[in-house]
N, CA and C of each residue as an Amber inpcrd file, in Angstrom:
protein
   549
  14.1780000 -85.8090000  14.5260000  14.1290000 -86.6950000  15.6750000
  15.5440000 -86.8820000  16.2200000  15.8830000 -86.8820000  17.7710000
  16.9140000 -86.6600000  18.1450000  17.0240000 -88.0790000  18.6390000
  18.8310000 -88.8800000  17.9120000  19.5830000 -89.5600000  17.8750000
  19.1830000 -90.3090000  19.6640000  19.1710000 -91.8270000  19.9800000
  19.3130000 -92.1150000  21.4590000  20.7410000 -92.6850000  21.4220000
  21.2160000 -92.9380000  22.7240000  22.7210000 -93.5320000  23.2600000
  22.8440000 -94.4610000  22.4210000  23.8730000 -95.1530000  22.7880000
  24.0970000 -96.9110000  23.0370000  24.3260000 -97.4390000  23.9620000
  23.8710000 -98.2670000  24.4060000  23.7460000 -98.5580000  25.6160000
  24.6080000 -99.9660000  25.5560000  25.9460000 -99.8370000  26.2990000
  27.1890000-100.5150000  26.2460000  27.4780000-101.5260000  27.8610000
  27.3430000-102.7780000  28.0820000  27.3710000-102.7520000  29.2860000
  29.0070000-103.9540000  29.5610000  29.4400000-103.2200000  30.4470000
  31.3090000-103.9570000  30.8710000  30.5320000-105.0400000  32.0040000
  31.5970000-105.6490000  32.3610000  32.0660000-106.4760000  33.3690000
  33.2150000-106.6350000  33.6070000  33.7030000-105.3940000  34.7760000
  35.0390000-105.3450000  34.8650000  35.9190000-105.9770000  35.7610000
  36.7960000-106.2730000  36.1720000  37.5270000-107.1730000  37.1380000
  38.6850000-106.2830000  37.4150000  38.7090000-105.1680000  38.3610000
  40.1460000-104.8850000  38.4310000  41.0040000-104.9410000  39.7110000
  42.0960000-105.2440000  39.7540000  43.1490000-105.2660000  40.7420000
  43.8590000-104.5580000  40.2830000  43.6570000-103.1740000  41.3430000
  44.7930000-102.2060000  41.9090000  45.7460000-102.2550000  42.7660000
  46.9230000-103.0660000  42.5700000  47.9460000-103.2300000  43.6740000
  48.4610000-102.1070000  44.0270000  48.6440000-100.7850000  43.5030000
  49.0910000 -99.4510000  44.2250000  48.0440000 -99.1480000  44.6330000
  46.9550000 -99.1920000  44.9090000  45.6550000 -98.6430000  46.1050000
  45.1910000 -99.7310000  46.8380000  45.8160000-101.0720000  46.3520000
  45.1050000-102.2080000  46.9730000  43.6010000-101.9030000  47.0540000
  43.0860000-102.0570000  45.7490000  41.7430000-101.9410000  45.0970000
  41.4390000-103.0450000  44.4270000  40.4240000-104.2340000  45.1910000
  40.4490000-105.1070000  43.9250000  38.6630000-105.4070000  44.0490000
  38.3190000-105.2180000  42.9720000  36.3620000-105.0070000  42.9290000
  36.4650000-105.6800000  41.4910000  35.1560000-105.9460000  41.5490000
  34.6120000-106.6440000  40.1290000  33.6070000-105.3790000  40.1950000
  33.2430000-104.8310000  39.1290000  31.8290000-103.5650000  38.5490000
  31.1710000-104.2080000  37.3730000  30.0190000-103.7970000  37.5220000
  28.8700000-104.0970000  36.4990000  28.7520000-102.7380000  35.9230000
  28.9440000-102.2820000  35.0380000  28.8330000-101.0520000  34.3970000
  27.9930000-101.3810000  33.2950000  26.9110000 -99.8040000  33.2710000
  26.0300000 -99.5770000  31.8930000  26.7290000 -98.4910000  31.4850000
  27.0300000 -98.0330000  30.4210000  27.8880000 -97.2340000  30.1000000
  26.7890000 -96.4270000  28.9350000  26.2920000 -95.2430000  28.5310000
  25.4310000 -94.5210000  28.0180000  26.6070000 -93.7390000  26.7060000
  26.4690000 -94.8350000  25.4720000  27.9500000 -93.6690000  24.5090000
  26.9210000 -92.1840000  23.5360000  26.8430000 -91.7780000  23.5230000
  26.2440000 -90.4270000  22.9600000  26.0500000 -90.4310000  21.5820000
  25.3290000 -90.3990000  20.6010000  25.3760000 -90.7560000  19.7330000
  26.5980000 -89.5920000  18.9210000  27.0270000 -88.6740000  19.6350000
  28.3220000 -88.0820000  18.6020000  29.8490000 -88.5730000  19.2740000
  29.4660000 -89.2690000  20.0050000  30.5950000 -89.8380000  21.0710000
  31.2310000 -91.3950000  20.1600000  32.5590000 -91.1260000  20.1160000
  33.6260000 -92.3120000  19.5060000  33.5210000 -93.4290000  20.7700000
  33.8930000 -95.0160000  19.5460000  34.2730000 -95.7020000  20.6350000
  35.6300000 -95.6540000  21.6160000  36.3320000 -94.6010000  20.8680000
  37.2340000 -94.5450000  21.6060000  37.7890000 -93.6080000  22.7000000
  36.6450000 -92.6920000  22.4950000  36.6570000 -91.9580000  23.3190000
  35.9160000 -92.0610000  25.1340000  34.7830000 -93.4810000  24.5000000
  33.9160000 -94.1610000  25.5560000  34.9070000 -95.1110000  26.5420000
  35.9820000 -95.4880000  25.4640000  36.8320000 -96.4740000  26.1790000
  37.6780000 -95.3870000  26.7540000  38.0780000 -94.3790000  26.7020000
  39.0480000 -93.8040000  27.6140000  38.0360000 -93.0880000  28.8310000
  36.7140000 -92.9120000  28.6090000  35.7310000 -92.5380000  29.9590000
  36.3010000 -94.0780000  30.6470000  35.8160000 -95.1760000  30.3750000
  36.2320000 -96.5320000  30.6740000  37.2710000 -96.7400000  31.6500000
  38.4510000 -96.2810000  30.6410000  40.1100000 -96.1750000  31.4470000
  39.5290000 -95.5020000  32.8630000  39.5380000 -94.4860000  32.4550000
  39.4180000 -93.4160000  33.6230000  38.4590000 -93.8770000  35.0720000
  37.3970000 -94.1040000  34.5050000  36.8620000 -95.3950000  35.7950000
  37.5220000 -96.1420000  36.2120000  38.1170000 -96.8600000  35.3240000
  39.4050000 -98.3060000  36.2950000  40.1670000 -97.5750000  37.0730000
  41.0500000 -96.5470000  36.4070000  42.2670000 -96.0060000  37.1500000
  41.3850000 -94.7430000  38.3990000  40.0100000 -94.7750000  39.0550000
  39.6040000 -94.1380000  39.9020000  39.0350000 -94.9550000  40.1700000
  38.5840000 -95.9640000  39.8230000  37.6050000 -96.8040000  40.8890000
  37.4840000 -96.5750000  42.2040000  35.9600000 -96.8090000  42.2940000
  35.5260000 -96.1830000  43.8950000  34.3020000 -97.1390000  43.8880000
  33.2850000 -97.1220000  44.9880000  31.9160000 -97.7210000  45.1880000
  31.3770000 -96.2850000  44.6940000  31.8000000 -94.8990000  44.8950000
  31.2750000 -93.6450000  44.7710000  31.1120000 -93.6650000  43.4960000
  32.1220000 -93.7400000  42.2950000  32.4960000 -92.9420000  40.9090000
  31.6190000 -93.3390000  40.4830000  30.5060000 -92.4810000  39.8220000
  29.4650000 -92.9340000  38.8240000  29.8780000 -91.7600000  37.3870000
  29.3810000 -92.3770000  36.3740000  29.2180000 -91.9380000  34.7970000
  28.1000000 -90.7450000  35.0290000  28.7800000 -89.2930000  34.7960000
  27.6360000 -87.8870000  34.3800000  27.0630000 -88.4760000  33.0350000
  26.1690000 -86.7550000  32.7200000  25.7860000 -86.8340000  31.7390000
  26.8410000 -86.8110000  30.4200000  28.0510000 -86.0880000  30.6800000
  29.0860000 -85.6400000  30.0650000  28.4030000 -84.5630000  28.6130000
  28.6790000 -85.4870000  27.5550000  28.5870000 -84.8000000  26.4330000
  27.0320000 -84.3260000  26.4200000  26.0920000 -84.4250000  27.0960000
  24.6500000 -84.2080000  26.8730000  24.2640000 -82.8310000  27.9120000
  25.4940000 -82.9420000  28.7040000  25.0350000 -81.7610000  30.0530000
  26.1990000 -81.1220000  29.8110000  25.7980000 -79.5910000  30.1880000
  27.2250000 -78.5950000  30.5580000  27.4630000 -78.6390000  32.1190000
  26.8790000 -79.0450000  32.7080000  27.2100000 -78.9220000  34.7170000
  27.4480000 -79.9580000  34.5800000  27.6130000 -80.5730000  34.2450000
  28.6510000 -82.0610000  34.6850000  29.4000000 -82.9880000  34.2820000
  30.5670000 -83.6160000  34.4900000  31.7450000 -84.2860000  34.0850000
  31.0350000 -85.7190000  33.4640000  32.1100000 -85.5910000  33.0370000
  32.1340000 -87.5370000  32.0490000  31.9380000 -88.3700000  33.7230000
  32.7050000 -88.0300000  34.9410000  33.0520000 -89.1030000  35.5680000
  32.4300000 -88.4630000  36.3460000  31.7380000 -88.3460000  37.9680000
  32.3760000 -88.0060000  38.8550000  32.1420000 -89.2390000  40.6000000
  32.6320000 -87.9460000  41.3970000  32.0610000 -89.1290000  42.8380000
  32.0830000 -87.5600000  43.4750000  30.4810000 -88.3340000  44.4180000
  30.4330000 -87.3740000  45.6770000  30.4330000 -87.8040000  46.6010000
  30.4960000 -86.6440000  48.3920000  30.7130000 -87.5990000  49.6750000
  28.8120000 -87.8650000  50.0450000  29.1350000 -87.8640000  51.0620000
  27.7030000 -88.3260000  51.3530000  26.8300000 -86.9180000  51.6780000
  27.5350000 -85.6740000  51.7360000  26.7520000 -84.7060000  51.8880000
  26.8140000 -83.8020000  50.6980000  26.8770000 -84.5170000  49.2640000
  27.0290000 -84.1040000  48.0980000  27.9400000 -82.9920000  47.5270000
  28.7070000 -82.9240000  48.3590000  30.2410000 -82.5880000  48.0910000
  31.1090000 -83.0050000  46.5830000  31.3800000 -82.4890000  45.5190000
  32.1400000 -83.2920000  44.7400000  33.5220000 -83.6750000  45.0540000
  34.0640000 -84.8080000  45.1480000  35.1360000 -84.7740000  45.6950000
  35.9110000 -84.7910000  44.4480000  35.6620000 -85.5010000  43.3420000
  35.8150000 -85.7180000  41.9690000  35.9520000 -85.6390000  41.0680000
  36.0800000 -84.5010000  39.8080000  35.8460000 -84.9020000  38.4200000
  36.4810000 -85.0000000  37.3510000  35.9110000 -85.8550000  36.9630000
  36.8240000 -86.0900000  35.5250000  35.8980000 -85.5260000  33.8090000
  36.7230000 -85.3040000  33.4290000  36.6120000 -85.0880000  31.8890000
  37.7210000 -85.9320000  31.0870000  37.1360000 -85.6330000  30.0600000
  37.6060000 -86.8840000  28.8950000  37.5880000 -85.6870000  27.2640000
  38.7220000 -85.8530000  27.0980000  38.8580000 -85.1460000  25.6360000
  39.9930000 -83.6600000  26.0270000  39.2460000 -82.3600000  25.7400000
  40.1440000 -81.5390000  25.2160000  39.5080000 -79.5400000  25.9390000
  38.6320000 -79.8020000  26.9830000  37.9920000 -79.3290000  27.6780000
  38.6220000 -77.4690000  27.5630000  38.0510000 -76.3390000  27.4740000
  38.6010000 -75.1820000  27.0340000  38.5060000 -74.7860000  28.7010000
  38.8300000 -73.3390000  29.1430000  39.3700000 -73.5770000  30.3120000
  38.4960000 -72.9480000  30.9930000  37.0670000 -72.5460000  30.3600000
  36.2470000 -71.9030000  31.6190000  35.5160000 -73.0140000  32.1220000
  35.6150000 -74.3510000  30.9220000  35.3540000 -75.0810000  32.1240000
  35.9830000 -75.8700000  33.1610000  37.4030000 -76.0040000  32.6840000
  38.3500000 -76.2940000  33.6730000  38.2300000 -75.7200000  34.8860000
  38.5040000 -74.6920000  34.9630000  38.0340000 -73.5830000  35.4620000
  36.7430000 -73.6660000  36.9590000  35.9670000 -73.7200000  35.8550000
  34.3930000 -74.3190000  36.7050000  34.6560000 -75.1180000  37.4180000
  34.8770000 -75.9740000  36.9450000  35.2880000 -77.8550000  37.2020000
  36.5150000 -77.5030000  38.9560000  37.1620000 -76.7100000  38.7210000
  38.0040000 -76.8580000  39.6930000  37.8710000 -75.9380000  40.9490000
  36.7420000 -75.0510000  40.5200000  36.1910000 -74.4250000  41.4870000
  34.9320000 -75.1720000  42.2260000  34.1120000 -76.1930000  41.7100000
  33.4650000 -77.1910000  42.5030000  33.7270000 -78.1600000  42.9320000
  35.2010000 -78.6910000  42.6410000  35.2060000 -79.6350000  43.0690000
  36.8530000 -79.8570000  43.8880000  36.8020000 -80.9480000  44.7900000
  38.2400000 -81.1680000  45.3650000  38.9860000 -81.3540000  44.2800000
  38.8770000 -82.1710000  43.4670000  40.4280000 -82.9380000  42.8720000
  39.4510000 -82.8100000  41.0730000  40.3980000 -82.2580000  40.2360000
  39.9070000 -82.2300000  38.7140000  40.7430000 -83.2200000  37.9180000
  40.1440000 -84.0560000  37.2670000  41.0710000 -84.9940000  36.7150000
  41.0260000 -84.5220000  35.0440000  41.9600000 -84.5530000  34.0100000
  41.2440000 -84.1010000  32.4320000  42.0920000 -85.7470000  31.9760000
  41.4590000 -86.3790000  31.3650000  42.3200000 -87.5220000  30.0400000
  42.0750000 -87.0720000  28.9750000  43.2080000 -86.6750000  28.1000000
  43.4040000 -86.5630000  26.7170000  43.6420000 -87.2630000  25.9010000
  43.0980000 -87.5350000  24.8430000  44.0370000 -88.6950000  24.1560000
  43.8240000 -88.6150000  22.7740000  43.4790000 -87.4310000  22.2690000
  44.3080000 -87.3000000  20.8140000  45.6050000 -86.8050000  19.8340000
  45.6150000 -86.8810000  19.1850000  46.9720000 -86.5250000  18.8380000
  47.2690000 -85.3350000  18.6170000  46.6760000 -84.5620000  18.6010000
  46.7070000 -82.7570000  18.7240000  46.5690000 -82.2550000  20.1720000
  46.9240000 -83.4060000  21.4700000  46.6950000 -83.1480000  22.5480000
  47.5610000 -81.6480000  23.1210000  48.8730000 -82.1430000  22.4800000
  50.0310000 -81.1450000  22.9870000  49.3290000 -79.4710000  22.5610000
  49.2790000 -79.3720000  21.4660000  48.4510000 -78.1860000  20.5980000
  47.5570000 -77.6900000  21.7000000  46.8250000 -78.5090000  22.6170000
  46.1420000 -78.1640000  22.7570000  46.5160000 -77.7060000  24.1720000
  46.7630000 -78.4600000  24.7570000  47.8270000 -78.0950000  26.5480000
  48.1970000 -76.7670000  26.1290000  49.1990000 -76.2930000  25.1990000
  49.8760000 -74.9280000  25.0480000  49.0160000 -74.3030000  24.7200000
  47.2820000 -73.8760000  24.6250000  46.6960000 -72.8020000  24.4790000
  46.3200000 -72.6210000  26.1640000  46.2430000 -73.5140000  26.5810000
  45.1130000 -73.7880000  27.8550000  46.1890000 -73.5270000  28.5920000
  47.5030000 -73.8820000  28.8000000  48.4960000 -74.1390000  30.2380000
  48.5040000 -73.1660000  31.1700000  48.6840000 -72.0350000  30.2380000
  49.1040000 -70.9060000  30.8310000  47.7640000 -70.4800000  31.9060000
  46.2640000 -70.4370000  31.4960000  45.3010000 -70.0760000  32.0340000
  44.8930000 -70.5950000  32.9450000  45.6390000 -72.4390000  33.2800000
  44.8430000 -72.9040000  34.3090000  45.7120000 -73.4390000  35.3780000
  46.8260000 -72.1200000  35.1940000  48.0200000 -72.8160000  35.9470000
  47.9150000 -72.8050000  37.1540000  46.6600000 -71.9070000  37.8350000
  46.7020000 -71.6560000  39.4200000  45.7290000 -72.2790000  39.6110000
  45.2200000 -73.2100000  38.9150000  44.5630000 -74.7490000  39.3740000
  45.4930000 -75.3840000  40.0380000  45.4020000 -75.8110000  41.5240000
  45.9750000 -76.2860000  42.4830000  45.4240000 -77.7050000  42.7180000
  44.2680000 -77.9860000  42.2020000  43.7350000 -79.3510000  42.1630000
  43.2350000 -79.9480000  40.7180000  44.3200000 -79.3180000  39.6190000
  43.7040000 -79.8990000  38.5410000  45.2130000 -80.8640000  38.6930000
  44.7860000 -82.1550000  37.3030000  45.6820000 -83.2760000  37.0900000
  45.4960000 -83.1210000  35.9740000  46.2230000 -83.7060000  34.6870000
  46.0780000 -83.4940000  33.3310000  46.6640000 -84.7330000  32.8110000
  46.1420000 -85.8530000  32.4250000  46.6950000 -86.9230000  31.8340000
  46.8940000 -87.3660000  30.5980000  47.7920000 -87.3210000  29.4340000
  47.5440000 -87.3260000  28.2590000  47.4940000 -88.9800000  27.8140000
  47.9950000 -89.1840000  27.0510000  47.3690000 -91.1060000  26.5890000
  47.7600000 -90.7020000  25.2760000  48.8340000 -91.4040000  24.8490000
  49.1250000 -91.8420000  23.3960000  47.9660000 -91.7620000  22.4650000
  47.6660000 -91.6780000  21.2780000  47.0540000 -91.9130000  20.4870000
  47.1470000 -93.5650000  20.2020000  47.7210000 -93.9270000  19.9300000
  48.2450000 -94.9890000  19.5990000  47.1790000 -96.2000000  20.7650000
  47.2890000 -95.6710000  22.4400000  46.9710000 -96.5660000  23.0460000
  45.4930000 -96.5690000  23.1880000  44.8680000 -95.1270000  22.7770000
  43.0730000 -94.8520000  23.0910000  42.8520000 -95.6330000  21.8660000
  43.1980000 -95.9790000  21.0020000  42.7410000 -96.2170000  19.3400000
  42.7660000 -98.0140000  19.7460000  43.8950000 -98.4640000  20.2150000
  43.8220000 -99.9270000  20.6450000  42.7350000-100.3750000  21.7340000
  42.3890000 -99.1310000  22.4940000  41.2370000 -99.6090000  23.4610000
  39.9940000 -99.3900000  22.9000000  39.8190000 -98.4750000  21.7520000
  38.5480000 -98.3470000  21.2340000  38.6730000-100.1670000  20.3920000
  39.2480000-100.9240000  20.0680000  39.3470000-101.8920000  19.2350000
  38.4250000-102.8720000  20.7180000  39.0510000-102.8920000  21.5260000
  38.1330000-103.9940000  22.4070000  37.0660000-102.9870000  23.1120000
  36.6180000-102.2750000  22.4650000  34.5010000-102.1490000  22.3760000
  33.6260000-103.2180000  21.7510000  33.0480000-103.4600000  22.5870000
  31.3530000-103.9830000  22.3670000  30.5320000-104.3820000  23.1270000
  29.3130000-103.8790000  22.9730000  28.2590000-103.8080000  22.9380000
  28.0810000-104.6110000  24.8090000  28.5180000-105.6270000  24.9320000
  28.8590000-106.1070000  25.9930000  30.3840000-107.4010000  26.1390000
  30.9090000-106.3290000  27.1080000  32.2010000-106.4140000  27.5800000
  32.4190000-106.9980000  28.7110000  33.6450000-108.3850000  28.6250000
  34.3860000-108.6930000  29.7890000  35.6430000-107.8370000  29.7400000
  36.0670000-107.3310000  30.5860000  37.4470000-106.7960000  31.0660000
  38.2190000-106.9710000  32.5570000  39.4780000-106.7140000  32.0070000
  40.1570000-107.8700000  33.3550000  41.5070000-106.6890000  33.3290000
  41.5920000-106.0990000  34.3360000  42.3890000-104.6680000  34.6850000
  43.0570000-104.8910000  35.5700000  44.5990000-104.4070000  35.3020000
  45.3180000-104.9770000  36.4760000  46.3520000-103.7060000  36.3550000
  46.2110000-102.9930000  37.6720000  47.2320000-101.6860000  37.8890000
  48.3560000-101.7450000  39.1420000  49.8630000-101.4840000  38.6400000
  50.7590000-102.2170000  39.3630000  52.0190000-100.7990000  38.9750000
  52.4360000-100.6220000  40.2300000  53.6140000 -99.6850000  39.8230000
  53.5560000 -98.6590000  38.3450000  52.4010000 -97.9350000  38.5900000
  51.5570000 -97.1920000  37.5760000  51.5510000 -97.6740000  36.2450000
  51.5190000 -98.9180000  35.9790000  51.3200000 -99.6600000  34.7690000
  50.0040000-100.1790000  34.7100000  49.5910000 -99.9340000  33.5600000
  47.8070000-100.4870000  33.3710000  47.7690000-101.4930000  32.1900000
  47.2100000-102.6300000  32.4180000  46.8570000-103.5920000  31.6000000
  45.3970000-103.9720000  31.3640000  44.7970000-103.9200000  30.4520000
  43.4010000-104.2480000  30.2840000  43.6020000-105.4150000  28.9890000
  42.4710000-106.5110000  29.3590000  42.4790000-107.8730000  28.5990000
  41.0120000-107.8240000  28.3720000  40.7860000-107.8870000  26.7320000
  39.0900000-108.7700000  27.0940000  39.2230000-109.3270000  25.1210000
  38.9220000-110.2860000  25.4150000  39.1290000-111.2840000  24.2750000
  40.5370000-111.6350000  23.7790000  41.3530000-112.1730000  24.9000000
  42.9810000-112.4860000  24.2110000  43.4580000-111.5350000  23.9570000
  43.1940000-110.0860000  24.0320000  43.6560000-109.0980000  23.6530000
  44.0620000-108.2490000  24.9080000  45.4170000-107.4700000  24.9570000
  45.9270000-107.1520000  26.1190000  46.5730000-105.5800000  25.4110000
  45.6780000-104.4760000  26.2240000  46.3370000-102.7510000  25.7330000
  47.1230000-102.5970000  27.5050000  48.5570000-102.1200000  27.0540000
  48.9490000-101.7320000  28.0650000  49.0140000-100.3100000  27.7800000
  48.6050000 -99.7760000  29.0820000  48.5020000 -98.3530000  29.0550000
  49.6260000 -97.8160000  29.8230000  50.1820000 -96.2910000  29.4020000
  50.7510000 -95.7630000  30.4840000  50.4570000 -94.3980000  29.9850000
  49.9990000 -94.1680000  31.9990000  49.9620000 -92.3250000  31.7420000
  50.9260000 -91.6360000  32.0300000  50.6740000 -90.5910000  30.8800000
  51.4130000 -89.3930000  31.0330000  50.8420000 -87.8920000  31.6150000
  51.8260000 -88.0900000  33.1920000  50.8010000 -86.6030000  33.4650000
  51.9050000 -85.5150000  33.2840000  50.8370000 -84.5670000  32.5100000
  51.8180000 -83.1810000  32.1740000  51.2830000 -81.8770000  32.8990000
  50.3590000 -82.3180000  33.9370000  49.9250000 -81.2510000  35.1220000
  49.9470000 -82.1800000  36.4620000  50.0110000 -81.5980000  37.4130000
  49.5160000 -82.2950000  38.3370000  50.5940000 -83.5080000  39.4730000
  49.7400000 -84.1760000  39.8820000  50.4930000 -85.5530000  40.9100000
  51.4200000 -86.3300000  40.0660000  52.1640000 -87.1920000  40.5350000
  52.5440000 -88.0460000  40.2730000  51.7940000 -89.3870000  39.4840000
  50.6840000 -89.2910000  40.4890000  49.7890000 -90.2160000  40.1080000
  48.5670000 -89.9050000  40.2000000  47.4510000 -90.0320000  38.8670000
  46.0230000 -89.0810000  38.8590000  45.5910000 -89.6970000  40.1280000
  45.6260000 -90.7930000  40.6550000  44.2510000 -90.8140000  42.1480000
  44.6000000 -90.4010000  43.5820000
């Protein structure tokens, strides 16, 4: 008998002062039953730091055609996608041939290991971004998971702060492909 989700639901609050983005989201969040909490919390991140009315949660780990994240226009265009983890490069690849803008978040500690097999192959990706994330900081955001979540996000001169129970992970990305800034 095959394993169901968990079914995780946020209440997020974020203010983006570099996009002047400020929304409250009701998120159901679907974690996979081979899926970490900390890996759910960096799908998580990755929603705050793209927030849109568009960005909805794929199937990710359950589907091969589609991203952890994405957003489309209104004539189903992807404008969007994101992945989460350590992605090999035909689907990078894929990913950047359907869509405008490819986002990847990494965040384990064998991340680097892993950039130097892939770099070279996906270098004439012109719309990929590549964001890595401390170990250190995905492991502190998997700590404020549960089951149902307040969170209170505040992004300012590419600094990210997330609060939910007295508890405050400041994030900062590191992009080692790509923009300046993933959005």
């Amino acid at each position: 008998m095959a394993l169901k989700a968990t079914i995780f639901k946020a209440d997020v609050q974020i203010a983006d002062m570099d996009r002047h983005y400020y929304q409250d989201h009701v998120l159901t969040i679907a974690r996979h039953p081979s899926e970490t909490d900390e890996r759910m919390m960096v799908r998580l991140l990755a929603f705050i730091v793209h927030a849109d009315e568009a960005l909805v949660f794929g199937k990710g780990l359950s589907a091969d055609d589609e991203p952890d994240i994405w957003q489309k226009d209104l004539t189903g265009a992807i404008r969007l996608w994101i992945e989460v983890g350590q992605p090999d490069e035909k689907r990078i690849m894929k990913a950047c041939g359907r869509a405008e803008k490819v986002v990847i978040y990494s965040y384990s500690s064998n991340s680097s290991i892993w950039w130097n097999q892939v770099s070279n192959r996906v270098e004439r990706a012109r719309n990929l971004t590549v964001v890595n994330l401390d170990s250190a900081v995905s492991q502190a955001l998997a700590k404020l998971a549960q089951r149902n979540m307040q969170l209170q996000c505040t992004i300012q001169d590419g600094q990210i702060w997330i609060t939910a129970n007295d508890e405050t992970v400041q994030v900062d990305l590191r992009i080692i492909k790509g923009l300046a800034a993933p959005y």
